[in-house]
MARRODREN-614746 format. One line per 5 residues: number of its first residue (from 1); their letters; for each residue z, y, x of N, C-alpha, C. Coordinates in steps of 0.2 Angstrom, whole numbers, padded with zeros to 4 digits. Atoms other than C-alpha are relative to their C-alpha. Layout:
NUM	A	Z:Y:X:Z:Y:X:Z:Y:X  ...
// end
This chain:
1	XXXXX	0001:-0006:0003:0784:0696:0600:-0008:0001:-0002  0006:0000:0003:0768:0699:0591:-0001:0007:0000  0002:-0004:0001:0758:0714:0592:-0006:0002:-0002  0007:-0002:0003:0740:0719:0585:-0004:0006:0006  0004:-0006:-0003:0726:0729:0597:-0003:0003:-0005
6	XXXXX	0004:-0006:0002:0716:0744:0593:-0006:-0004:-0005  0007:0005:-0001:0703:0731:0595:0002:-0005:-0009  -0001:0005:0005:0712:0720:0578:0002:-0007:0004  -0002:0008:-0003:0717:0705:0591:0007:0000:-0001  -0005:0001:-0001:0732:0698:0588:0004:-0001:0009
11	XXXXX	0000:0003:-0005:0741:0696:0605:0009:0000:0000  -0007:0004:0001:0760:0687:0607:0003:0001:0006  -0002:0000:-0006:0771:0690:0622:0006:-0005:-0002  -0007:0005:0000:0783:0675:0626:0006:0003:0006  -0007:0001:-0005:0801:0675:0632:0000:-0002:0006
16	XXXXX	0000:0005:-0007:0806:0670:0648:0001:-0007:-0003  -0004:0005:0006:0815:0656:0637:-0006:-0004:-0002  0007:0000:0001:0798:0653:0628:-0005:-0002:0005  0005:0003:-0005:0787:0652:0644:0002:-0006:0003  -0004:0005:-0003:0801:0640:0651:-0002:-0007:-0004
21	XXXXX	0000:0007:0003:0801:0628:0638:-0011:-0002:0000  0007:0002:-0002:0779:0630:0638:0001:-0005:0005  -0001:0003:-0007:0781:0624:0655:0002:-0007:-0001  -0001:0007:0000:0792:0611:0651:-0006:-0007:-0006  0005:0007:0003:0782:0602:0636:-0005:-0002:0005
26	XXXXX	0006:0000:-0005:0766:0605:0648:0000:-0005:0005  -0003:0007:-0005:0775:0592:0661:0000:-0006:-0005  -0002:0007:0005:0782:0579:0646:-0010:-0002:0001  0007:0003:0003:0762:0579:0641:-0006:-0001:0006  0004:0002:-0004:0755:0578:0659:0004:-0007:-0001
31	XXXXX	-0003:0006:-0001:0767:0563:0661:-0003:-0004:-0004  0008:0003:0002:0757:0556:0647:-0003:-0002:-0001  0008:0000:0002:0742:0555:0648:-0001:-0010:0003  0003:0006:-0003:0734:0537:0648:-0003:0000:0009  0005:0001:-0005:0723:0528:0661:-0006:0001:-0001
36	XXXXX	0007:-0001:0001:0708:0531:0654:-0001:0011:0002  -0002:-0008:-0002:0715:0552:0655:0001:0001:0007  -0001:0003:-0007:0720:0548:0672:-0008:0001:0005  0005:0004:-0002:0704:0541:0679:-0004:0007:-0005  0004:-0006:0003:0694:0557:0670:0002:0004:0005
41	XXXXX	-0002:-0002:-0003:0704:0568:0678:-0001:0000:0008  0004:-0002:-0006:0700:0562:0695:-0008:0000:0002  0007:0000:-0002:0683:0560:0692:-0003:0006:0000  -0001:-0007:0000:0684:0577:0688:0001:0003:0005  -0002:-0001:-0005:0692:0582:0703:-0006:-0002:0006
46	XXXXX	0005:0003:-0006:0680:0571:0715:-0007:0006:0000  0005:-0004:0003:0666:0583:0704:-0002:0005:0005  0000:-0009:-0006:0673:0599:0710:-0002:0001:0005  -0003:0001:-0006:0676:0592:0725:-0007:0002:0006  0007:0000:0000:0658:0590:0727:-0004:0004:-0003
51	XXXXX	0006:-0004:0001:0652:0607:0722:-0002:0000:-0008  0005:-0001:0007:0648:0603:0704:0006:0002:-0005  -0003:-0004:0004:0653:0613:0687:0004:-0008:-0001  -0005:0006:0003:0667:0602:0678:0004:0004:-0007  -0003:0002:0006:0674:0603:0658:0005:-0002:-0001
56	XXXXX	-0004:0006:0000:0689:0598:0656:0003:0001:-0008  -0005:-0001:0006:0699:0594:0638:-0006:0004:-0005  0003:-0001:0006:0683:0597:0628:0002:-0004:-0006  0000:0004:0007:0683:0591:0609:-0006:-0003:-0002  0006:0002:0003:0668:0583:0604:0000:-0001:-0006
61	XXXXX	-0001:0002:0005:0666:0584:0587:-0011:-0002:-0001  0008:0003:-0002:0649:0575:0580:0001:-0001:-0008  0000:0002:0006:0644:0572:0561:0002:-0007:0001  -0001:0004:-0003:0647:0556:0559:-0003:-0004:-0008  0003:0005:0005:0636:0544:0545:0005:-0006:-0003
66	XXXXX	-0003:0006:0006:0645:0533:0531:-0004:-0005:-0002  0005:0005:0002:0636:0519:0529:-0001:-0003:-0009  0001:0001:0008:0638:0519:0508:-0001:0007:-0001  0003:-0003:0001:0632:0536:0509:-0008:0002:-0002  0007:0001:0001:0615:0543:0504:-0003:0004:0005
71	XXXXX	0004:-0004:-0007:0603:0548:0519:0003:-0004:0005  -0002:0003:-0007:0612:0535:0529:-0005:-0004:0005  0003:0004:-0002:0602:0528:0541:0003:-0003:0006  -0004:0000:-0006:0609:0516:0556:-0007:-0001:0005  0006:0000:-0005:0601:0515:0572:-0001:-0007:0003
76	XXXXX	0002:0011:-0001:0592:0498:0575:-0005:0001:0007  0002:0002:-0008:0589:0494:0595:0001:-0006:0000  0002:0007:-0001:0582:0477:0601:0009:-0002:0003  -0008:0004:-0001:0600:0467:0602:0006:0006:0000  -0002:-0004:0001:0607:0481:0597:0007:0005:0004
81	XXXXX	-0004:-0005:-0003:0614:0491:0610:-0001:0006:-0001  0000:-0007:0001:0614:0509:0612:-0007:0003:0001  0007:-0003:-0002:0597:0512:0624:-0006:-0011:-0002  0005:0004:0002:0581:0500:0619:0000:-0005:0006  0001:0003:-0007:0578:0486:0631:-0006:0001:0004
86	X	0006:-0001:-0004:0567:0488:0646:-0007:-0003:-0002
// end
């Protein structure tokens, strides 16, 4: 059911039926998840565990440069890693 507030928010009340099945996908896609998602997740968990803020299931979005573009520059590091050599 869809309703509108005062405020203009849309807000959705699910079925029981509806939240069930929620539930269910939510399980299929924890089932899922790689080892690299896996291994996040406890590193995650170890964080908390230890006091510290933790993010989880951000999206990173980032520009990303085309190298036949114009203003492309690439990043040129001695033997071309990521950080400079010592």
């Amino acid at each position: 059911m869809l309703s509108i507030s005062a405020g203009g928010h849309e807000n959705i009340r699910l079925s029981d039926t509806g939240i069930r099945l929620l539930a269910e996908s939510r399980q299929r896609n924890q089932r899922s998840l790689s080892e690299h998602d896996r291994l996040a997740e406890r590193t995650a968990d170890h964080l908390v565990d230890a006091g510290r803020i933790v993010w989880r299931e951000l999206a990173l979005r980032a520009r990303v440069a085309v190298p036949d573009a114009p203003g492309f520059q690439a990043l040129q590091t001695p033997g071309n890693g990521l950080w400079p050599a010592d």
